[in-house]
Backbone as JSON, one array per atom type, in Angstrom:
{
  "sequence": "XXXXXXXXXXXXXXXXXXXXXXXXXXXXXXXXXXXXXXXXXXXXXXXXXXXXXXXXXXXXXXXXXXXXXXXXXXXXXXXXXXXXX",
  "N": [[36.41, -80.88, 90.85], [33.15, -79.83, 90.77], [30.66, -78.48, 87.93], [29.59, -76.75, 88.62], [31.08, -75.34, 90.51], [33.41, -75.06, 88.93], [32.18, -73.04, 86.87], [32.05, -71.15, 88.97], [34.72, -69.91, 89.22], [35.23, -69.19, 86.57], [34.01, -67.79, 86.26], [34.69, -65.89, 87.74], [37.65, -65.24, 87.55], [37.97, -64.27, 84.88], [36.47, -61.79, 85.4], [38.34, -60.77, 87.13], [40.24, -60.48, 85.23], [39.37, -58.43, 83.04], [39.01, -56.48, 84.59], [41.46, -55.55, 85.09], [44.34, -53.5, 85.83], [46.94, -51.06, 85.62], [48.69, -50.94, 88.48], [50.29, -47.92, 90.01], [53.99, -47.54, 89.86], [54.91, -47.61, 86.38], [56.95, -48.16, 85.52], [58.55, -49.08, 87.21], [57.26, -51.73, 87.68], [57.52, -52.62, 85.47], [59.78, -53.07, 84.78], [60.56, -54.73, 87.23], [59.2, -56.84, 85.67], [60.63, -57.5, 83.21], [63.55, -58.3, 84.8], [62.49, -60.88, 86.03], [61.67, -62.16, 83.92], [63.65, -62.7, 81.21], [63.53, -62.69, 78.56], [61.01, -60.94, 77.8], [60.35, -57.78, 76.01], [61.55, -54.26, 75.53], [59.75, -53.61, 73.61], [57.68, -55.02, 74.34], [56.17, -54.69, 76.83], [55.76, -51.85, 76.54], [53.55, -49.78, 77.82], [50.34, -48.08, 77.28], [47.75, -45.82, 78.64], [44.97, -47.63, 78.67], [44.84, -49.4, 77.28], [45.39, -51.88, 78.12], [45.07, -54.48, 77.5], [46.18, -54.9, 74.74], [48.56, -55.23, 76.08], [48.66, -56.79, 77.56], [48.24, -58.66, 75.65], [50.8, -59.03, 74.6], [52.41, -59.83, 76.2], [51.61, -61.97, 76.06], [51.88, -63.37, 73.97], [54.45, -63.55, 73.96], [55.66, -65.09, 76.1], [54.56, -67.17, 75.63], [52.27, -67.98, 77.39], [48.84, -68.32, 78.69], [45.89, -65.91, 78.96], [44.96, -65.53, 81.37], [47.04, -66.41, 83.08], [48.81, -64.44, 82.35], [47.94, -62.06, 83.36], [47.86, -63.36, 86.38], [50.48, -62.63, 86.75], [50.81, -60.02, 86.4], [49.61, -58.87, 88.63], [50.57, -60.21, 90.23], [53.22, -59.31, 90.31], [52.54, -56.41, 90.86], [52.05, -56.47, 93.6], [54.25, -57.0, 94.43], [56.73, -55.48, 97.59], [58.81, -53.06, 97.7], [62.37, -53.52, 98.52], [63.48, -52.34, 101.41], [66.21, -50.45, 102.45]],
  "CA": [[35.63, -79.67, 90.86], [31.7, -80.0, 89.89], [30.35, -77.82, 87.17], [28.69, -75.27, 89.21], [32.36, -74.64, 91.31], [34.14, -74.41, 87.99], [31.74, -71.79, 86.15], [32.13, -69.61, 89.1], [35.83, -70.35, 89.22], [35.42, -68.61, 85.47], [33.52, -66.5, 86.44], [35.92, -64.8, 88.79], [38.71, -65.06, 86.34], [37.1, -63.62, 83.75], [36.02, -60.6, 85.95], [39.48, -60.01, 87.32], [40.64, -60.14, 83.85], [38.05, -57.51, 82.77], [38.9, -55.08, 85.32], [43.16, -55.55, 85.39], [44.53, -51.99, 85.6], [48.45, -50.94, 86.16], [48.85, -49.57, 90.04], [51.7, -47.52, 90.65], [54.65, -46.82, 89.02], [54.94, -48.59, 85.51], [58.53, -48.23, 85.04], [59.59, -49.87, 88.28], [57.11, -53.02, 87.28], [58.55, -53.71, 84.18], [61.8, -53.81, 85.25], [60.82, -56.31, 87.83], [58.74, -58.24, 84.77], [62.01, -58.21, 82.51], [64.33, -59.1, 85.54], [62.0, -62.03, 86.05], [61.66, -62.59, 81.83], [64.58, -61.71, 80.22], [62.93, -62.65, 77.25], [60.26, -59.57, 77.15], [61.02, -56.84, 75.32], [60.99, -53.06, 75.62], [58.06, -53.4, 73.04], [56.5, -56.08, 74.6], [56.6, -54.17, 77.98], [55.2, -50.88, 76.44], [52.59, -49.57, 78.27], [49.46, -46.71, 77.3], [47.05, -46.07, 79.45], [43.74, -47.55, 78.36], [45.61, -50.14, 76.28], [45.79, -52.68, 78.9], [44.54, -55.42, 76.91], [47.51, -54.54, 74.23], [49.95, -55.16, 76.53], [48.58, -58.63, 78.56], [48.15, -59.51, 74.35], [52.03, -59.17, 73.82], [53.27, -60.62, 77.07], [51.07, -63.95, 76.43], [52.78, -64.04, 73.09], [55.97, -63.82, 74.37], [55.85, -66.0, 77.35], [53.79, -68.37, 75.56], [51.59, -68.46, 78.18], [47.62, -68.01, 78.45], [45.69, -64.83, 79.46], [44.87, -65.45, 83.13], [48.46, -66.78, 83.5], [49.62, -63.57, 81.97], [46.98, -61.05, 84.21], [48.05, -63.41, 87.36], [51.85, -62.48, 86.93], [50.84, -58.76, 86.48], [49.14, -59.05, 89.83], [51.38, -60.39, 91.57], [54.34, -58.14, 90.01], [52.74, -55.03, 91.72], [51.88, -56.83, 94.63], [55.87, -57.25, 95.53], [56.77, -54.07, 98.07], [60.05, -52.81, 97.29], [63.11, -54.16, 99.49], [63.64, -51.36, 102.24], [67.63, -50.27, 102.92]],
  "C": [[34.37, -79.92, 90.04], [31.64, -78.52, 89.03], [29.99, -76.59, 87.62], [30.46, -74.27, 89.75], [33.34, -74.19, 89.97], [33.83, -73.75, 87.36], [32.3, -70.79, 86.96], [33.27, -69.35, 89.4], [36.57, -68.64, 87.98], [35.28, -67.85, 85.12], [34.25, -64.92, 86.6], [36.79, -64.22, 88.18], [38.52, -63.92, 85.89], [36.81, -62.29, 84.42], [37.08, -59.98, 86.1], [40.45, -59.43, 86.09], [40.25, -58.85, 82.92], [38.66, -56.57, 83.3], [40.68, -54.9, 85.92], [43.32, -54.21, 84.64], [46.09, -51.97, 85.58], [48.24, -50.08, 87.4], [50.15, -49.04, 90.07], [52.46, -47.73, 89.75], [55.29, -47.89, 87.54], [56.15, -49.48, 85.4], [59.47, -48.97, 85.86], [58.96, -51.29, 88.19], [57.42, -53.42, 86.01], [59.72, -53.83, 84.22], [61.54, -54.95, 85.93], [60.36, -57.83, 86.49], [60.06, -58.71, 83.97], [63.22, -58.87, 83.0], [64.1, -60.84, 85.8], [61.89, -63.42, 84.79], [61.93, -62.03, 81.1], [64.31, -61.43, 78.73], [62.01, -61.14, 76.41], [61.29, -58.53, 76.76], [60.56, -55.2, 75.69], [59.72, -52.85, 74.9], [57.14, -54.17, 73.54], [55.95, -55.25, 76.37], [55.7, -52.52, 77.77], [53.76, -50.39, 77.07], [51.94, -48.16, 77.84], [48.01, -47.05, 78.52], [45.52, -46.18, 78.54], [43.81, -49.07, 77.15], [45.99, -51.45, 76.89], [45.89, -54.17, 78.11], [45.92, -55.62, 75.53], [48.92, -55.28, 74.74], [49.79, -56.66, 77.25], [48.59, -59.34, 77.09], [49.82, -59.8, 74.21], [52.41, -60.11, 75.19], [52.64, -62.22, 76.81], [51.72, -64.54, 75.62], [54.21, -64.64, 73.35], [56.39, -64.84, 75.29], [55.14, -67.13, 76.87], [52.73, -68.91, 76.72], [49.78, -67.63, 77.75], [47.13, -66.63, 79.0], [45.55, -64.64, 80.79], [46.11, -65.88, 83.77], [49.45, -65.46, 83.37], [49.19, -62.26, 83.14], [47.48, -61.47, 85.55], [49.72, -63.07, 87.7], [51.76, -61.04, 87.12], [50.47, -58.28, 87.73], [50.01, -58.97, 90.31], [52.72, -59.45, 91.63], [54.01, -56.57, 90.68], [52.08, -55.46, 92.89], [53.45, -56.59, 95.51], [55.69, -55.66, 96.03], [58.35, -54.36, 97.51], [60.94, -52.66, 98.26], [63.69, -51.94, 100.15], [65.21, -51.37, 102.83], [67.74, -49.81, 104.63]]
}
């Protein structure tokens, strides 16, 4: 990847990062996050609204992982639809 493709790479990131919200119903994605990582915690898991940044801070701790690693799990966690009976 040349220099130019990885700024705007960082760019992107960085934007989606910026503008990560919670969609839809909190309580049914943190269950899937703690099913997934038994590790988190009800405090780590806590959600306010406006506080987003709060809450991608505790899960990075916990998971040891980085911030766009932590923002792309939150993604994709309210991406899943919910299995239809």
């Amino acid at each position: 990847m040349d220099a130019k493709q990885n700024k705007t790479t960082n760019e992107q990131s960085k934007t989606a990062a910026e503008t990560f919200t919670v969609i839809g119903n909190w309580k049914t994605l943190s269950k899937r996050l703690h099913a997934k990582f038994a590790q988190l915690t009800e405090s780590d898991l806590k959600f306010e609204i406006g506080k987003e940044e709060d809450l991608i801070k505790r899960i990075e701790t916990r998971l040891h992982k980085k911030r766009d690693e932590v923002i792309q799990l939150l993604n994709a966690a309210q991406l899943v639809k919910p299995h239809v009976l």
